[in-house]
C-alpha positions in Angstrom: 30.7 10.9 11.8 29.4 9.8 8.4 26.3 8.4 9.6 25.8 11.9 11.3 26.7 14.0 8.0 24.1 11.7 6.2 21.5 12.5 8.8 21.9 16.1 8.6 22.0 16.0 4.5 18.7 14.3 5.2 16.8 16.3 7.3 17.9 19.5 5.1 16.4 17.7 2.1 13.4 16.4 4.0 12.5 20.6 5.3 13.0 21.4 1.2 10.5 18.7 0.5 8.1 21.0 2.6 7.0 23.0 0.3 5.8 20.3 -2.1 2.2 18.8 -1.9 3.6 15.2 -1.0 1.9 12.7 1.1 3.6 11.7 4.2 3.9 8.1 2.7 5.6 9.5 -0.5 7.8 11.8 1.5 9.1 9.3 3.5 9.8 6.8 0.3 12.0 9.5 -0.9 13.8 10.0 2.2 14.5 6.5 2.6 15.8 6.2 -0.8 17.7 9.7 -0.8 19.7 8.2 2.2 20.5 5.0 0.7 22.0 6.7 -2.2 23.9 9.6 0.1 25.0 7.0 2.2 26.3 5.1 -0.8 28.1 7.4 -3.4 30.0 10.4 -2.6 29.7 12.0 -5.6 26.3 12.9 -7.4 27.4 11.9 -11.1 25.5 10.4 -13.8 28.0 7.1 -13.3 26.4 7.2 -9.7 23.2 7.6 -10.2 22.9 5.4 -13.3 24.4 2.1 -10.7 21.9 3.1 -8.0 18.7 3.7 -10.0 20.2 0.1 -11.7 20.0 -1.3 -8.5 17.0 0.1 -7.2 14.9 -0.2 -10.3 11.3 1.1 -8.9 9.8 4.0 -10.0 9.5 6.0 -7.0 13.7 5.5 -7.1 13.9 7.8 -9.7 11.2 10.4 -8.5 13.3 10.7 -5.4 16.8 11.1 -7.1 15.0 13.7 -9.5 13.7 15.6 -6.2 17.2 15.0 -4.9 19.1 17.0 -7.8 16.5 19.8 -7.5 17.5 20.2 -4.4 21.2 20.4 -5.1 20.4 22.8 -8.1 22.0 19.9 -10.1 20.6 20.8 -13.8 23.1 18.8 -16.3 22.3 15.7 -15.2 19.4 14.5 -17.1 17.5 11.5 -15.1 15.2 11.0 -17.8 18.3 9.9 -20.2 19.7 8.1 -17.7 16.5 6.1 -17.1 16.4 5.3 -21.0 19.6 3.6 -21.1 19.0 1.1 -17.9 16.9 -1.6 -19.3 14.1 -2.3 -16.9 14.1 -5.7 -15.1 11.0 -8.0 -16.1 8.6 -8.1 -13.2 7.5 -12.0 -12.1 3.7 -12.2 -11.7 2.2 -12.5 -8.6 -0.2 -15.5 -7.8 -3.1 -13.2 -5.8 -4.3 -15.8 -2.5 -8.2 -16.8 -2.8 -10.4 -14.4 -1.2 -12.5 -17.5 0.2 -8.6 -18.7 1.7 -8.0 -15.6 3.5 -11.4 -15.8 4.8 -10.7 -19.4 5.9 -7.0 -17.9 7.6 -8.8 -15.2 9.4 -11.6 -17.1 11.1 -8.9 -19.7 12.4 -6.9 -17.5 13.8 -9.2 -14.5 15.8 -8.5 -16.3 19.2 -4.8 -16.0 18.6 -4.7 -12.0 17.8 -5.4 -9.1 19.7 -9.1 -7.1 19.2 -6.9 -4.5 17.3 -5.5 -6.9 14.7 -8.6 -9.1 14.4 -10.5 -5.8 13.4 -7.8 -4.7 10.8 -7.5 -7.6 9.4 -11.4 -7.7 8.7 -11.4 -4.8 7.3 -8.7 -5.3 4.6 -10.5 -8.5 4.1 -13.4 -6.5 3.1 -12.7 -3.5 1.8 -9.0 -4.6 -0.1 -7.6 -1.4 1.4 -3.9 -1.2 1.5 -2.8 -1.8 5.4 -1.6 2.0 5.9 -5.2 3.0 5.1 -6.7 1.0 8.2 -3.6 1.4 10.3 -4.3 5.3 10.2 -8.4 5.2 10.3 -9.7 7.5 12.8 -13.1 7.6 14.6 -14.1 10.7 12.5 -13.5 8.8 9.3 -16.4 6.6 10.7 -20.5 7.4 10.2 -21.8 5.2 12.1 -25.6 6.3 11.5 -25.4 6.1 7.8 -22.9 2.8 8.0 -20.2 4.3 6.6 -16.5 4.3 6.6 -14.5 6.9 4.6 -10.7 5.2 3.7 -8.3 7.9 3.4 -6.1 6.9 -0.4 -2.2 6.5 -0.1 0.1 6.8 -2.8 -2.2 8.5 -4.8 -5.1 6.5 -4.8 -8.6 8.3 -4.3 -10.7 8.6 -0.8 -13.8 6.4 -0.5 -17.1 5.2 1.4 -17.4 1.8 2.1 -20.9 1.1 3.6 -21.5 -1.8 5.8 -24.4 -3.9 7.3 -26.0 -2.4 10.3 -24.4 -5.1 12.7 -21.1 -5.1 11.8 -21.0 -1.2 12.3 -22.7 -2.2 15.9 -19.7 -4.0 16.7 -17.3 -1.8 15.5 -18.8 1.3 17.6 -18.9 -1.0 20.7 -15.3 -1.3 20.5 -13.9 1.6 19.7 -16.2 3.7 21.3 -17.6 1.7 24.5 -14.7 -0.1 24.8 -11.5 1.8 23.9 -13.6 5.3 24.7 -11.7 6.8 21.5 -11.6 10.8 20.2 -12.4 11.4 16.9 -8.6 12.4 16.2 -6.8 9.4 17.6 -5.9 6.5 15.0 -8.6 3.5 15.5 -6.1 1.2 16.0 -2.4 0.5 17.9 -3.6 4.2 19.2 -0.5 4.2 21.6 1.9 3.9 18.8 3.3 7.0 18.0 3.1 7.3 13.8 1.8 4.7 11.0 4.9 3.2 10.8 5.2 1.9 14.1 1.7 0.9 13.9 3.1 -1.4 10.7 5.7 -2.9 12.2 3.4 -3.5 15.7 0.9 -5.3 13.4 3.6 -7.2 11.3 4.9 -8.6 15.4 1.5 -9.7 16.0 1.3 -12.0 12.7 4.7 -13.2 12.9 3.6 -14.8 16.1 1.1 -17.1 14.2 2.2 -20.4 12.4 4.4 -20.2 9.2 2.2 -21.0 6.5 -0.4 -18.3 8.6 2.2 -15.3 8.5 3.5 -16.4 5.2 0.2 -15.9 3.6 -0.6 -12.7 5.6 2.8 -10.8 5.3 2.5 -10.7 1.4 2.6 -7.4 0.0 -1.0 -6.3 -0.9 -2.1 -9.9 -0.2 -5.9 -8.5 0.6 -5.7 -5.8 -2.0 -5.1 -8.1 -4.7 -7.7 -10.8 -3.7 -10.2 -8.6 -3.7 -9.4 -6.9 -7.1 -8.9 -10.6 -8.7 -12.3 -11.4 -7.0 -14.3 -9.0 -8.3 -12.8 -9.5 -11.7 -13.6 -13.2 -11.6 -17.7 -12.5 -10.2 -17.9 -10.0 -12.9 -16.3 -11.4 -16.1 -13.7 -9.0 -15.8 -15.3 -5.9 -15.4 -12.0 -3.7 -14.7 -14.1 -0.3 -13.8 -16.1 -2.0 -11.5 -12.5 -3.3 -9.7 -10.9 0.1 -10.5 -13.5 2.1 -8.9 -13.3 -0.4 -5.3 -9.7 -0.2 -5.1 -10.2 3.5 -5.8 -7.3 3.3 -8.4 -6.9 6.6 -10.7 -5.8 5.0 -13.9 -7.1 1.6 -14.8 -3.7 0.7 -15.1 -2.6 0.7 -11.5 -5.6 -2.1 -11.2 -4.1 -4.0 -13.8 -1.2 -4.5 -12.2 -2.4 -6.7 -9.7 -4.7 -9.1 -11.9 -3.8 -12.8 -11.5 -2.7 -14.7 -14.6 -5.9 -17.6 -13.9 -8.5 -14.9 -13.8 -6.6 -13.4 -17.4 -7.0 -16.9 -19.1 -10.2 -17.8 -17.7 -11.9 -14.4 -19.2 -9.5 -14.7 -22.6 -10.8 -18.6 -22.8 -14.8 -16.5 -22.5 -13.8 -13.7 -24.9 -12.9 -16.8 -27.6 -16.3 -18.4 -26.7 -18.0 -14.8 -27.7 -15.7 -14.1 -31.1 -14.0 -17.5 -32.6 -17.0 -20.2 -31.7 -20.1 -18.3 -32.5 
């Protein structure tokens, strides 16, 4: 009976959401973290909400309890206070994976995936999309007589074309066309799975098949994104805009957020070259 109440509090909350301009990603974030915190606490408090955001200490947490209270026509409770008092947890860097390593991983293991996972993989590899950007690629997102590929931005990050070499985009049109005879508004990839998400977890089954060091590597969060960012960085002596503008970040701050601590010495060891010792 309470998991039923919980569902229906949900679904109310998730036709308000409606009218917003939210992407379907972000929506379903807030859903997610709406129902964790309904299906916790009984009463919406600022003793409540102060445990859960404590708990769940992301940002899109609070966004989704501050849609939540609108919803409720909950005015007293001010999140922003709330949020002031919680002292933020201190976020361990993440060592980004060689691009050349994933490159290495990729062409070791394309006779143990599927066509559909080989090709997504590649592309992240290439273009350090996140994965729901290639998991919801469609045919008309593709030009194949100009060479490019248009990647719709999630969570807020901008649209882009990505051109490629004339073969690749050869091989690419052979199999989805030719070979999987696609329509320009069916998803490129895991097309028989119904939604993004499935396709996520579909792709996530296909790697967990591979050995452990394999899936270990590939199941990190933003494991391509962040190689490529940290790659570009290192080829061009840190030139954030140049990395910004691939990843297709709006604030340079969103890219900074995945540069590796080797590639912020090695350019603060070249910055003391330029000032102290000349």
């Amino acid at each position: 009976m309470k998991q039923n109440n919980t569902g229906k509090k949900i679904k109310e909350f998730s036709e308000w959401l409606e009218q917003f301009q939210l992407s379907e990603e972000t929506k379903k974030i807030y859903l997610i973290m709406v129902g964790k915190f309904v299906s916790q606490y009984k009463k919406i408090i600022p003793e409540t909400i102060t445990e859960f955001l404590k708990n769940h200490p992301r940002q899109y947490s609070k966004s989704s309890i501050k849609y939540y209270l609108d919803y409720k026509d909950i005015s007293d409770i001010k999140i922003n206070q709330i949020c002031k008092k919680i002292k933020k947890p201190k976020r361990k860097p993440k060592k980004a994976v060689k691009r050349n390593e994933l490159k290495k991983i990729i062409d070791r293991i394309k006779n143990k995936i599927n066509e559909d996972t080989k090709w997504i993989l590649t592309l992240l590899y290439l273009t350090g999309a996140r994965v729901v950007e290639i998991l919801d690629m469609r045919p008309s997102d593709i030009d194949f007589q100009s060479c490019k590929i248009t990647i719709r931005g999630a969570k807020g990050s901008l649209d882009g074309d990505y051109e490629f070499p004339e073969e690749f985009m050869k091989k690419l049109k052979k199999y989805l066309i030719k070979k999987k005879g696609l329509l320009s508004n069916e998803r490129c990839f895991f097309t028989k799975m119904k939604g993004t998400r499935n396709s996520y977890w579909k792709l996530r089954r296909e790697i967990n098949k591979l050995d452990e060091n394999e899936k270990k590597i590939l199941l990190k969060t933003h494991v391509f994104r962040r190689a490529v960012i940290n790659y570009i960085l290192d080829v061009t002596n840190g030139n954030m805009m140049m990395a910004k503008a691939y990843a297709r970040h709006k604030y340079g701050t969103s890219t900074q957020q995945y540069v590796d601590e080797w590639i912020e010495k090695k350019l603060r060891k070249e910055a003391m070259e330029l000032v102290i010792k000349k």
